[in-house]
Backbone as ProteinMPNN parsed JSONL, in Angstrom:
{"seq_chain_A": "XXXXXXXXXXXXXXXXXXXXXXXXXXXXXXXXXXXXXXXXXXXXXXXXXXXXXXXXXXXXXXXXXXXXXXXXXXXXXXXXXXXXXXXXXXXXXXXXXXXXXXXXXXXXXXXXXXXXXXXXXXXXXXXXXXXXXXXXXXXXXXXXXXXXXXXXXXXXXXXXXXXXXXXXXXXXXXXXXXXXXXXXXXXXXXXXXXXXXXXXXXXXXXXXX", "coords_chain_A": {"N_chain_A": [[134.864, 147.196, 128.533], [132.249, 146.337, 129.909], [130.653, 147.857, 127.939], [130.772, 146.246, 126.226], [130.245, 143.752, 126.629], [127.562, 143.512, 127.44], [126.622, 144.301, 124.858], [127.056, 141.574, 123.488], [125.282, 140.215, 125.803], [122.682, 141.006, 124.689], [122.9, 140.661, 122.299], [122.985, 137.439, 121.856], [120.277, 137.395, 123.195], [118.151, 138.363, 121.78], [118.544, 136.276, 119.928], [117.349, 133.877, 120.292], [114.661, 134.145, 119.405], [114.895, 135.577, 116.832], [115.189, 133.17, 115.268], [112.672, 131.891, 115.899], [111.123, 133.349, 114.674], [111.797, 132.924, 112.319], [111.387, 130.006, 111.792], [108.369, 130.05, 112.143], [107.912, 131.681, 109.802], [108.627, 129.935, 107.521], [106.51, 127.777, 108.257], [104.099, 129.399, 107.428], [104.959, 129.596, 104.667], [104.947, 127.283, 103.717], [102.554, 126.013, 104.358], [100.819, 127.329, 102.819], [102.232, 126.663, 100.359], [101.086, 124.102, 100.28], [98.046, 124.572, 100.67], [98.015, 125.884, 97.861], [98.533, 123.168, 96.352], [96.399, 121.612, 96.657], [94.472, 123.049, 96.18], [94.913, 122.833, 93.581], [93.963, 120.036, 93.011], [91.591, 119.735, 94.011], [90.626, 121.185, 91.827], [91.192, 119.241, 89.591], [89.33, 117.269, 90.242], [86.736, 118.433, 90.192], [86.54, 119.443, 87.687], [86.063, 117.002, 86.033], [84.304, 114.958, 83.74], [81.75, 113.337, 81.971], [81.298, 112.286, 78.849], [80.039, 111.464, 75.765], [81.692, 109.785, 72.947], [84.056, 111.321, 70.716], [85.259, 111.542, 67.376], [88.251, 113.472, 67.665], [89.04, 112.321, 70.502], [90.317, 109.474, 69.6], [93.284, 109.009, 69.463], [94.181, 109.734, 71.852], [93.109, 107.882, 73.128], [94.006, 105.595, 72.89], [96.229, 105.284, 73.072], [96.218, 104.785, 75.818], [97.247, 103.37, 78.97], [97.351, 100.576, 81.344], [98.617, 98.623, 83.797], [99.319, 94.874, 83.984], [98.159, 93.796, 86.156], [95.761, 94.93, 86.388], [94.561, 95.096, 83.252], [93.831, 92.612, 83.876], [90.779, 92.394, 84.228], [89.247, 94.543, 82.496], [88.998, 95.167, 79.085], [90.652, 97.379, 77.204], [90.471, 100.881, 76.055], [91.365, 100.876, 72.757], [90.655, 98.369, 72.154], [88.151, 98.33, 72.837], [86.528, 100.959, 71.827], [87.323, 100.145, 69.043], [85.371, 97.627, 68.88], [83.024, 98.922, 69.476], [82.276, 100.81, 67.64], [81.313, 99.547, 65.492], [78.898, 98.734, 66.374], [75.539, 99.043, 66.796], [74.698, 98.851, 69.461], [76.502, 99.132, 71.301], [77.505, 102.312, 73.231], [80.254, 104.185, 73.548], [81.792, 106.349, 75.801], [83.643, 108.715, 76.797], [85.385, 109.404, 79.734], [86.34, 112.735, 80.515], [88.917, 115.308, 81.609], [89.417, 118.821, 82.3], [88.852, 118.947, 79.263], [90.545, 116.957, 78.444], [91.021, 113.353, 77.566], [90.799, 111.258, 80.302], [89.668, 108.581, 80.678], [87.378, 105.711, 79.898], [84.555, 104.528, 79.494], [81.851, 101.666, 78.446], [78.42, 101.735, 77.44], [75.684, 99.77, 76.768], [73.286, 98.45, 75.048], [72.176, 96.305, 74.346], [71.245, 92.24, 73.097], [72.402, 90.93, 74.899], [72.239, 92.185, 77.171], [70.418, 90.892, 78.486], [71.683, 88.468, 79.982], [72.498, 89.887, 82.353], [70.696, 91.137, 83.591], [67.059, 91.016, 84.154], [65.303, 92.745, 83.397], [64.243, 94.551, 80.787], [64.107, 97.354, 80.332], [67.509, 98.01, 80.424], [70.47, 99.206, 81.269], [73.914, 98.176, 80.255], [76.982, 98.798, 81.612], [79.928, 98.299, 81.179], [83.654, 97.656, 80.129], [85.292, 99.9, 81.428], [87.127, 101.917, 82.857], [90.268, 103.862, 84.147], [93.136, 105.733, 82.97], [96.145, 104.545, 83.631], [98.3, 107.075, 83.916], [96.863, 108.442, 85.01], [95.187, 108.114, 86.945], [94.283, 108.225, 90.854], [93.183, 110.618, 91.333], [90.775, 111.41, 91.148], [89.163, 110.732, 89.188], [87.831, 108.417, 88.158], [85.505, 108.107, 90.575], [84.209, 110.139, 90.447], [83.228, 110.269, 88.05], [81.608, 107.965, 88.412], [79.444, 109.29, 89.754], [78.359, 110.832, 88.559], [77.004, 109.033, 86.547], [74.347, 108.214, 86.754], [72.527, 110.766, 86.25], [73.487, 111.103, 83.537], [72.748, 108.775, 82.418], [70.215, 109.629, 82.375], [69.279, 111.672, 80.894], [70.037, 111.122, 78.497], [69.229, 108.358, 78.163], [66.374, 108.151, 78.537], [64.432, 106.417, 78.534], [65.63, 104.296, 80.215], [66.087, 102.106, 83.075], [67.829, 100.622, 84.714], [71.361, 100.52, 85.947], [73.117, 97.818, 85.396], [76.116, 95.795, 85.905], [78.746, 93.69, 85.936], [81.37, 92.72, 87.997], [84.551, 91.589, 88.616], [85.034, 88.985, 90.99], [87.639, 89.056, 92.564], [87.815, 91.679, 92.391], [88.468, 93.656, 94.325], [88.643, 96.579, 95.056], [87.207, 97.852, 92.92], [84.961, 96.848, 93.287], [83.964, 97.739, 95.707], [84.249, 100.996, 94.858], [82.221, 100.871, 93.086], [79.773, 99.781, 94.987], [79.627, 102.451, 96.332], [79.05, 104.3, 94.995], [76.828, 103.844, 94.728], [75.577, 101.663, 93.256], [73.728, 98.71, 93.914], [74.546, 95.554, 95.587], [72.502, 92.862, 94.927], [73.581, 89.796, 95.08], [73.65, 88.208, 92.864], [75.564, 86.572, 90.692], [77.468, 86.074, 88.137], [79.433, 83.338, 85.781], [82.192, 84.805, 84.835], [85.334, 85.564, 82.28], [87.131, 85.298, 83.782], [86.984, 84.305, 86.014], [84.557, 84.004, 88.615], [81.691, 86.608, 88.774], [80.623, 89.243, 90.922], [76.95, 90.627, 90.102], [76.41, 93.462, 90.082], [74.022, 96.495, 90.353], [72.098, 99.635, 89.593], [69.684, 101.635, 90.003], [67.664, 103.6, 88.163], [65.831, 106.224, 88.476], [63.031, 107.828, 86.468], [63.159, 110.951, 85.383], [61.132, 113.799, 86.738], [58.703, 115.604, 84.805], [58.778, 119.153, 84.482], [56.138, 120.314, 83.617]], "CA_chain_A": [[134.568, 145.783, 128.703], [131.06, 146.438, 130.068], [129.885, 147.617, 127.024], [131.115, 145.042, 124.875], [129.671, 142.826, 127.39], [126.528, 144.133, 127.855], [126.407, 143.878, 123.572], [127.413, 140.692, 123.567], [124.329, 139.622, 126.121], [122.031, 141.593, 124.182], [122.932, 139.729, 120.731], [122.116, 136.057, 122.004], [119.676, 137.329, 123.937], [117.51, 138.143, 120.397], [118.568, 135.464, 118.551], [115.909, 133.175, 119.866], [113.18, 134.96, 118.716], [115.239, 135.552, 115.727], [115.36, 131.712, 115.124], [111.571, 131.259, 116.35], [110.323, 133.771, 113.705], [111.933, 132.272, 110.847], [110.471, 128.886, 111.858], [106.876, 130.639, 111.785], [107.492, 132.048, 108.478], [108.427, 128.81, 106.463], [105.537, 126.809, 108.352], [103.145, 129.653, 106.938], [104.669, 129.286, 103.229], [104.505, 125.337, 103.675], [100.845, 126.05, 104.57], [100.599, 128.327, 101.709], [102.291, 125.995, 99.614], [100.106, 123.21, 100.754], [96.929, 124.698, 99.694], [97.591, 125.846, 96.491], [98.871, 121.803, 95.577], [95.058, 120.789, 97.142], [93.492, 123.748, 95.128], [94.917, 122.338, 92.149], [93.571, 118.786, 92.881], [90.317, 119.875, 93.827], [90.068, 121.873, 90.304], [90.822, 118.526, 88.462], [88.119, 116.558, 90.301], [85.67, 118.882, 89.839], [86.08, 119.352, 85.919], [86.247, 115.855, 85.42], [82.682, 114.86, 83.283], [81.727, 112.192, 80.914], [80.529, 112.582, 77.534], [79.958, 110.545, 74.583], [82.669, 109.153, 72.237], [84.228, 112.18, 69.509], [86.673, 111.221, 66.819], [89.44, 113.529, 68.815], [89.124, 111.562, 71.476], [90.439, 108.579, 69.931], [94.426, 109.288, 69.367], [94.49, 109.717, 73.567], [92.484, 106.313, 74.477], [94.952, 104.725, 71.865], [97.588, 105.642, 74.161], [95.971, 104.575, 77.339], [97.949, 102.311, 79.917], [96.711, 99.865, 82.491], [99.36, 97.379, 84.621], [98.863, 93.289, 83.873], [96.827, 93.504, 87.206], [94.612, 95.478, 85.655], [93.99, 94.628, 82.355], [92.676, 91.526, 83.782], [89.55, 92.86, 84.81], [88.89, 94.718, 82.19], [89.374, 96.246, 77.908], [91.699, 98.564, 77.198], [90.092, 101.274, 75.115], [91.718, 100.79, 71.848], [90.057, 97.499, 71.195], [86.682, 98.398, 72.869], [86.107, 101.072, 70.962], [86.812, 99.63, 67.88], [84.303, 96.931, 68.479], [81.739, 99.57, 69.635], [82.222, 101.491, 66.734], [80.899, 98.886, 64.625], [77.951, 97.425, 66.849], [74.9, 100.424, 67.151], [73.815, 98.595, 70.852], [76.992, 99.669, 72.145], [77.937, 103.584, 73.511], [81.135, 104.616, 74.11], [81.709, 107.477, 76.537], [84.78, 109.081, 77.557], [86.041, 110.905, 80.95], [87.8, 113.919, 80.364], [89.362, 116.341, 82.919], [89.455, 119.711, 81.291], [88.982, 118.465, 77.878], [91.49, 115.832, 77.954], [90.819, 111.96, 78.024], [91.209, 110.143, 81.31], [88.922, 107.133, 81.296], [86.29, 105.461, 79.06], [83.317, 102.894, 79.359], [80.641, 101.724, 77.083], [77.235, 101.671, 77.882], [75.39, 98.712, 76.192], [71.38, 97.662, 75.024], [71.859, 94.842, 73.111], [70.585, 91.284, 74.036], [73.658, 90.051, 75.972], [72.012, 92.872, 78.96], [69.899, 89.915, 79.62], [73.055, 88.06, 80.892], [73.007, 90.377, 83.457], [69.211, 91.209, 84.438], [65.683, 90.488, 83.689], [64.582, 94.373, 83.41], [63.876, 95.243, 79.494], [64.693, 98.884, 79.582], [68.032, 98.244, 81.452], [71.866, 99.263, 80.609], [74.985, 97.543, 80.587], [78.144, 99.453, 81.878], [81.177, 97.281, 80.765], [84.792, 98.442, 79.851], [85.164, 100.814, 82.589], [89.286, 101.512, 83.167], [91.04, 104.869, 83.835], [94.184, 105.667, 82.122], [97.311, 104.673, 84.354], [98.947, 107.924, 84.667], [95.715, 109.838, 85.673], [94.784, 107.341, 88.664], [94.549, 108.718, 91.843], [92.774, 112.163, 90.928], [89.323, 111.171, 91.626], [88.117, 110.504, 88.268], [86.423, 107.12, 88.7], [84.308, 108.693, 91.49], [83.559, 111.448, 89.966], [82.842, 109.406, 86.785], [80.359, 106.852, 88.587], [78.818, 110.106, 90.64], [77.526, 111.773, 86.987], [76.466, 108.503, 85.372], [72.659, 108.33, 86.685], [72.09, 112.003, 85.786], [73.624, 111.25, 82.409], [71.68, 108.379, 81.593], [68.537, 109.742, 82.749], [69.528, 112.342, 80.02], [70.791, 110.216, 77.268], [68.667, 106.959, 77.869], [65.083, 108.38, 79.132], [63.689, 104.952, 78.799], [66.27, 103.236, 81.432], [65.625, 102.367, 84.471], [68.862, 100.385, 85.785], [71.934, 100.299, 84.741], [73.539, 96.751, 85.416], [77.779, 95.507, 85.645], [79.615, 92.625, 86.302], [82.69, 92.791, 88.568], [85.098, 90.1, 89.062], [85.071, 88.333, 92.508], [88.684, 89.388, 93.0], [88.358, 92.875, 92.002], [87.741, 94.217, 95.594], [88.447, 97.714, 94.623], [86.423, 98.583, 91.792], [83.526, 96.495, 93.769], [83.939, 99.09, 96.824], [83.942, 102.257, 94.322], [81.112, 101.273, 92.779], [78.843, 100.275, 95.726], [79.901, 103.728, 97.033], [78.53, 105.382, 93.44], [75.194, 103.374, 94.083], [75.304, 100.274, 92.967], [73.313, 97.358, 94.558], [74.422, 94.065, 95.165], [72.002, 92.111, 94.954], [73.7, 89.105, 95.683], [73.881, 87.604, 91.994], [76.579, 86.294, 90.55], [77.914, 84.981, 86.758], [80.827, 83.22, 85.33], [83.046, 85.546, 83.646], [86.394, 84.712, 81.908], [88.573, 85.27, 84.415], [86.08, 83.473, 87.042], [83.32, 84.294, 89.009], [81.931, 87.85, 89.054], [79.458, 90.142, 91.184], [76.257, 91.526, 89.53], [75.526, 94.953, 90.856], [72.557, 97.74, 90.036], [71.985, 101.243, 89.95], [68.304, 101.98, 89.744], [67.718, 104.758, 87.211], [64.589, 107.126, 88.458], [62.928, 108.291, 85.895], [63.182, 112.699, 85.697], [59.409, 114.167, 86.465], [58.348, 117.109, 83.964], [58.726, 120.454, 85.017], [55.663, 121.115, 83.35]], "C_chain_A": [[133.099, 145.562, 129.042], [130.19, 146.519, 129.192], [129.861, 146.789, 126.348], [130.28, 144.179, 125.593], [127.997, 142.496, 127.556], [125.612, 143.895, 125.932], [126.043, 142.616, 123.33], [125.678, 139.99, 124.046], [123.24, 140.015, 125.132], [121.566, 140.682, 122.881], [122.257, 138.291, 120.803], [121.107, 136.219, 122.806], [118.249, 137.304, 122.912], [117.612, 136.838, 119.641], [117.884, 134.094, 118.835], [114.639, 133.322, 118.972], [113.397, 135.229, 117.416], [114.645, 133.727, 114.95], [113.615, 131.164, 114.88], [110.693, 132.273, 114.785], [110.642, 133.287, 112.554], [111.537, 130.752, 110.625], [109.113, 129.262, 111.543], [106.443, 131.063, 110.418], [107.162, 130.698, 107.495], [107.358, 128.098, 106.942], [104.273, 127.777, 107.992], [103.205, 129.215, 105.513], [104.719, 127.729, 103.197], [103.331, 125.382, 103.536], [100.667, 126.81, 103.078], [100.719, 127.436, 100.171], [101.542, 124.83, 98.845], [98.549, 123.253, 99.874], [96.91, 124.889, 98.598], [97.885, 124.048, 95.782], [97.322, 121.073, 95.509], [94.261, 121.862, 96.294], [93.494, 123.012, 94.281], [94.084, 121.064, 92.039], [92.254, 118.579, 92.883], [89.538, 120.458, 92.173], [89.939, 120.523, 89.343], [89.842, 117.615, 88.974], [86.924, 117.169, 89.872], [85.212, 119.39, 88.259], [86.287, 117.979, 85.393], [84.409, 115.715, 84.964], [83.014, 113.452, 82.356], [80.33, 112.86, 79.646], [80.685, 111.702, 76.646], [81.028, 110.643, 73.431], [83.086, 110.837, 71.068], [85.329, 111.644, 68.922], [87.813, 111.935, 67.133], [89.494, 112.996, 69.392], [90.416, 110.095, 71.237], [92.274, 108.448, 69.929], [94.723, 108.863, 71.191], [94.127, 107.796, 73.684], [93.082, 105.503, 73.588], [96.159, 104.336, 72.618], [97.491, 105.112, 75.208], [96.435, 103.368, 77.664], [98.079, 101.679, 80.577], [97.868, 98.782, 82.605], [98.721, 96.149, 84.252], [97.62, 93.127, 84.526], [95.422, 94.117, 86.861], [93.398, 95.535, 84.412], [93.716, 93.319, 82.492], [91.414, 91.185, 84.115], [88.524, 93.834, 83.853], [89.189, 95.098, 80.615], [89.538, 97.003, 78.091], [90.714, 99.128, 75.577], [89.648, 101.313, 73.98], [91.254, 99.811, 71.273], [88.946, 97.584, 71.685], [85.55, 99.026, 72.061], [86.127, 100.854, 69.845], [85.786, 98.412, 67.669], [82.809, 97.971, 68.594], [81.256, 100.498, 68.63], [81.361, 100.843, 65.213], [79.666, 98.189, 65.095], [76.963, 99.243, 67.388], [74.467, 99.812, 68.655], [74.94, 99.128, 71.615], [77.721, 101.684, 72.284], [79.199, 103.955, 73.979], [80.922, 106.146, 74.779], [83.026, 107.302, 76.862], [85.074, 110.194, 78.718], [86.929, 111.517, 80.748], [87.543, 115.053, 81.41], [89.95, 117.192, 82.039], [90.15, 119.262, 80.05], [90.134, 117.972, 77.13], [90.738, 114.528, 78.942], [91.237, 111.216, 79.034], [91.154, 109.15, 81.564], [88.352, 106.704, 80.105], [85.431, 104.181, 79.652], [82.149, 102.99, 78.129], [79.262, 101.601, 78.125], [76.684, 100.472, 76.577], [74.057, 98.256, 76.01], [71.1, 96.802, 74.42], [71.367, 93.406, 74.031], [71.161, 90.768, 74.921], [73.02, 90.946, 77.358], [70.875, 91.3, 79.567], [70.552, 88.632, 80.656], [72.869, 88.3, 82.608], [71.438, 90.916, 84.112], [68.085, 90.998, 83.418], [64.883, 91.407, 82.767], [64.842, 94.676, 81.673], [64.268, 96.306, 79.581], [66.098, 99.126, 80.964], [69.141, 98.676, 80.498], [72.944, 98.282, 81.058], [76.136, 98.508, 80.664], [79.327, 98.336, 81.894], [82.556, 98.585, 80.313], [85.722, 99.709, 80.597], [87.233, 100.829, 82.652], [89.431, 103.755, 83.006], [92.403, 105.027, 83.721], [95.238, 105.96, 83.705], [97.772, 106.303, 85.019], [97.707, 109.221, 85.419], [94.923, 109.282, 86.827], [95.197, 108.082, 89.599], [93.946, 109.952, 92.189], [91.545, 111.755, 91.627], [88.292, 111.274, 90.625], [86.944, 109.811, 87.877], [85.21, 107.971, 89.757], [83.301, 109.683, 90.93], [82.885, 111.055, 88.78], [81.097, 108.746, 86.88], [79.225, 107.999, 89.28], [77.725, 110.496, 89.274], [77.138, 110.447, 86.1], [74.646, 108.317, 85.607], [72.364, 109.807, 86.453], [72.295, 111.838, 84.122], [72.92, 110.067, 81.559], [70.221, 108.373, 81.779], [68.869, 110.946, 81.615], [69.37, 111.708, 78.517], [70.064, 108.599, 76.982], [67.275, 107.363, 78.556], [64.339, 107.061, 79.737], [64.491, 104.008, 79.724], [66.158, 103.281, 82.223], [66.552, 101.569, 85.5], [69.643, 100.35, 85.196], [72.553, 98.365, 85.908], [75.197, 96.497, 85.17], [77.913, 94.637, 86.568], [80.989, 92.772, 86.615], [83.396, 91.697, 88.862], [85.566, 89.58, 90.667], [86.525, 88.735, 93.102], [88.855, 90.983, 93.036], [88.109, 93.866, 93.457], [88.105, 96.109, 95.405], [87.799, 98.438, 94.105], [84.986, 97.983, 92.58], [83.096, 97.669, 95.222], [83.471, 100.25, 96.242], [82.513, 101.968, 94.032], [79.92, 100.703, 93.655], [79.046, 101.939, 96.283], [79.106, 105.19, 95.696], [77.271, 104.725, 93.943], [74.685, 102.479, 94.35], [75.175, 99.526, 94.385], [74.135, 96.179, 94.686], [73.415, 93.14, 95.631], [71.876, 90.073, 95.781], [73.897, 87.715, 94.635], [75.283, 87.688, 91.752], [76.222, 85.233, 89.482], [78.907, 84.67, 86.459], [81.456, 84.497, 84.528], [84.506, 84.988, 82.561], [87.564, 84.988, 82.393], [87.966, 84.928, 85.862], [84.583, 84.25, 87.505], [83.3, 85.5, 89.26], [80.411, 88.035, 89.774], [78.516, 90.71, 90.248], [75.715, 92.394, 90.274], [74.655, 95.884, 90.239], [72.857, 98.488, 90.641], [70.591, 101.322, 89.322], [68.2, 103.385, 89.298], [66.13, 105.206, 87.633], [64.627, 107.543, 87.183], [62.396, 110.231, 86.085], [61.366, 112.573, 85.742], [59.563, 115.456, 85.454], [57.917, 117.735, 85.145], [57.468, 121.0, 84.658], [53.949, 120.751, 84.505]], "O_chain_A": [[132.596, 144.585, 128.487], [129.179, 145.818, 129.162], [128.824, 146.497, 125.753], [129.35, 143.806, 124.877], [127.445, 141.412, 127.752], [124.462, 143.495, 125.748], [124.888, 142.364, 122.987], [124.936, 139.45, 123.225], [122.796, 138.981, 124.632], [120.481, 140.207, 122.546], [121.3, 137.938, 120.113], [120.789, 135.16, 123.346], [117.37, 136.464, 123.105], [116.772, 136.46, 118.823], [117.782, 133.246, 117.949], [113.983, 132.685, 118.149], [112.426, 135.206, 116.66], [113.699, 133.525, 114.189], [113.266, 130.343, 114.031], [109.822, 131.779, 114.069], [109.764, 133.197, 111.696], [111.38, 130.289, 109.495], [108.657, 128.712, 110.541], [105.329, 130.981, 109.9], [106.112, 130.394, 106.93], [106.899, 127.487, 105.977], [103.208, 127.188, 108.174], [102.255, 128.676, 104.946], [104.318, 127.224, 102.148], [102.853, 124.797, 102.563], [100.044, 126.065, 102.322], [99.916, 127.401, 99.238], [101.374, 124.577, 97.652], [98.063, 122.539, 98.997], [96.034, 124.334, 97.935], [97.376, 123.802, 94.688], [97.001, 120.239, 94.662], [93.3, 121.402, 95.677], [92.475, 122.409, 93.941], [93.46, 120.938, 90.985], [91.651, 117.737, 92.218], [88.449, 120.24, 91.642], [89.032, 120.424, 88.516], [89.331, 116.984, 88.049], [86.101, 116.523, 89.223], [84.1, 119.628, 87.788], [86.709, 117.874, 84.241], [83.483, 116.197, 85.616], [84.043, 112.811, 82.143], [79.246, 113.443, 79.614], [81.7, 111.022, 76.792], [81.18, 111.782, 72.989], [82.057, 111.402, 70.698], [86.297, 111.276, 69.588], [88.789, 111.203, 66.964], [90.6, 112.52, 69.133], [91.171, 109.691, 72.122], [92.575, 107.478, 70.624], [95.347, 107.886, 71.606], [94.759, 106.858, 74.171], [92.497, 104.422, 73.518], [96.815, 103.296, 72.678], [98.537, 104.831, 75.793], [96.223, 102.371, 76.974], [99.248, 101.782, 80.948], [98.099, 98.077, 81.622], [97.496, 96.226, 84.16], [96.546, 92.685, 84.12], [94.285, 93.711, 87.104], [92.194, 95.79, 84.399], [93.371, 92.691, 81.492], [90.964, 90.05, 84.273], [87.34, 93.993, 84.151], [90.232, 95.72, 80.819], [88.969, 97.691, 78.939], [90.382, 98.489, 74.579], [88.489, 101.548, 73.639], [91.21, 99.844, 70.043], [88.212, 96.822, 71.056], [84.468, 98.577, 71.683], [85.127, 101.205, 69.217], [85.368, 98.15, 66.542], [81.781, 97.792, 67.942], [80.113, 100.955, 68.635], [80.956, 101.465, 64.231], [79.267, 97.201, 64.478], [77.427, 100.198, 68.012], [73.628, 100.584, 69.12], [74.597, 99.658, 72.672], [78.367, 102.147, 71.343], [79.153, 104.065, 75.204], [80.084, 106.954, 74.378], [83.578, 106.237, 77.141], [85.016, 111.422, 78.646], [88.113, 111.182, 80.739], [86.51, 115.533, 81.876], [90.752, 116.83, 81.178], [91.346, 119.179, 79.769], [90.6, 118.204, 76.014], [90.245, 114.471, 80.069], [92.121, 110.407, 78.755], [91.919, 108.518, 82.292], [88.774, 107.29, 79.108], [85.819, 103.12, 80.14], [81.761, 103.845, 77.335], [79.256, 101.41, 79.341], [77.331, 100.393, 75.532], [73.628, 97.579, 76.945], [70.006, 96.47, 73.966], [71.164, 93.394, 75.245], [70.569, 90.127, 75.789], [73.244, 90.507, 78.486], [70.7, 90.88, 80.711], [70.091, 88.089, 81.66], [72.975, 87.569, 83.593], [71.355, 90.994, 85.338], [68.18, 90.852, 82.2], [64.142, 91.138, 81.822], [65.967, 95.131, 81.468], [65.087, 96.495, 78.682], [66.035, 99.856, 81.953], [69.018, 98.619, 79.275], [72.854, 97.658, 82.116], [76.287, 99.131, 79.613], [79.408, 97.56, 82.846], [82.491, 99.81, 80.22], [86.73, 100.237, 80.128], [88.14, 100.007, 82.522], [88.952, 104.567, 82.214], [93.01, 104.324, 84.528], [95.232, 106.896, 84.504], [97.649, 106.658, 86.191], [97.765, 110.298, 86.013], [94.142, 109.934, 87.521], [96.281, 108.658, 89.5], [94.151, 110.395, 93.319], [91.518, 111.866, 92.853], [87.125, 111.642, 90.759], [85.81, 110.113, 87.506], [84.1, 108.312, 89.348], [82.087, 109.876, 90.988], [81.829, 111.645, 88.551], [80.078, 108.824, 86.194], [78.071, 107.575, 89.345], [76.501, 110.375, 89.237], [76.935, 110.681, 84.908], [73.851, 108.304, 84.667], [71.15, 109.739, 86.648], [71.444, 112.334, 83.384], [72.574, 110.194, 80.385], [69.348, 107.551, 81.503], [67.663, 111.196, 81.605], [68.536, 111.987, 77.656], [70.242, 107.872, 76.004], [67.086, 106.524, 79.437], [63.882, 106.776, 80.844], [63.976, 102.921, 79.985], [66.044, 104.404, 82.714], [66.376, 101.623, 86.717], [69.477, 100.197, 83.986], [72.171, 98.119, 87.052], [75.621, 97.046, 84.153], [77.434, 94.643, 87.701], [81.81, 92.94, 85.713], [82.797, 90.774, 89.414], [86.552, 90.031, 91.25], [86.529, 88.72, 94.332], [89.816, 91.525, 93.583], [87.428, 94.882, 93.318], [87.239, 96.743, 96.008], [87.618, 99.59, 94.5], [83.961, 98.655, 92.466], [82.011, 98.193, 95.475], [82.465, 100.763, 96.733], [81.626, 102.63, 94.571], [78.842, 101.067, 93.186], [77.972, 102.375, 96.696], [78.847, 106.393, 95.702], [76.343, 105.274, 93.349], [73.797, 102.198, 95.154], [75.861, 99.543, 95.407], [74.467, 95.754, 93.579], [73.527, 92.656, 96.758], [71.043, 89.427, 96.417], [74.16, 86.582, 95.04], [76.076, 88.472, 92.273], [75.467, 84.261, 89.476], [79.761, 85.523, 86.7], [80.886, 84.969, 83.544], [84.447, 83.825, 82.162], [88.671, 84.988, 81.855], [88.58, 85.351, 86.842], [83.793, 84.884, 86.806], [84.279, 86.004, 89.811], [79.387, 87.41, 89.499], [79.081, 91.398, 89.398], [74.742, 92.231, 91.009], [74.906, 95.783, 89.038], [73.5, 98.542, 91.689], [70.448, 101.058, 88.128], [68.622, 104.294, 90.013], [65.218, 104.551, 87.128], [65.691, 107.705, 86.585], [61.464, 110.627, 86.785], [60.595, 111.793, 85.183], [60.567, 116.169, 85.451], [57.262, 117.434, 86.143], [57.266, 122.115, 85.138], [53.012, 121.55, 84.487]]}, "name": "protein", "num_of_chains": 1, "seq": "XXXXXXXXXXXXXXXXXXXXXXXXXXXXXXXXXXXXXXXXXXXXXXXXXXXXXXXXXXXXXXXXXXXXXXXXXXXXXXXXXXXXXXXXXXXXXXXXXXXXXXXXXXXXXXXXXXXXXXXXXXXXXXXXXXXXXXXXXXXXXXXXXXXXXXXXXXXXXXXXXXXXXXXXXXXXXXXXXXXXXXXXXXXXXXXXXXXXXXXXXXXXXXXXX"}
């Protein structure tokens, strides 16, 4: 009876520690788990880029999906670039996260930029939208982060770029002071009311030589 007894204490006397180590394990593979989900997320922000329009491209931004609330702020792809395709002042560009389509905007030098500022060698950034199911990644950011490097590349001669946000859009007016952009403090009708005009002042690169 002693021994049995003596067993007995022995058994629940472990099976805390039993209990406490198998709690420790799953909150390492949670942790474990954890990071690789935030690796992954960090990998697609950081290959997200923007590049200029390719006929692959256009099948995807054909496809692309924006909520009511959304498409009232801005063109959906599919009919931007087909007007830009036909007009040489405007540039399409598309964001892709390892070499698939997430986003698109145009870039713009025709006379309507005087709409929006005074400045002769300026740009227009219009059309701006990333594709429904790829929101949330950190493409926009990452988008507006690489566009003064890329048009100090791609437009030598610019020196701001220029966009009109709509007075309601308090989101997209947050991102992109946070990319840059000025406000000034202007403001034009649009057609879905009154919008913000904001700037991004384009340095021009010095030679290396």
């Amino acid at each position: 009876m002693d021994e049995k007894g003596d067993f007995v204490r022995l058994h629940f006397s472990l099976f805390p520690w039993v209990i406490s180590s198998i709690i420790v394990v799953k909150r390492v593979d949670f942790r474990i788990l954890l990071g690789g989900k935030m690796s992954r997320h960090m990998h697609t922000s950081q290959h997200t880029e923007i590049i200029f329009y390719k006929p692959e491209h256009k099948a995807a931004l054909e496809s692309f999906y924006l909520p009511e609330d959304q498409k009232q702020f801005t063109g959906m792809p599919k009919e931007m670039l087909h007007i830009a395709l036909e007009d040489k002042h405007r540039f399409p560009v598309v964001i892709v996260s390892n070499d698939k389509p997430v986003g698109f905007f145009i870039l713009y030098d025709g006379e309507e930029r005087f709409d929006y500022s005074d400045h002769s060698n300026s740009l227009v950034f219009r059309a701006f939208s990333i594709n429904h199911a790829d929101q949330g990644n950190g493409h926009a950011k990452a988008a507006l982060l690489q566009l003064k490097e890329f048009t100090q590349q791609h437009f030598p001669e610019a020196e701001e770029i220029v966009l009109a946000v709509n007075l309601n859009n308090l989101p997209a007016r947050q991102a992109y002071l946070k990319a840059g952009f000025r406000d000034d403090g202007r403001t034009k009708m649009g057609r879905n009311g009154l919008q913000h005009i904001l700037v991004l002042p384009i340095e021009k690169k010095r030679s290396c030589l």
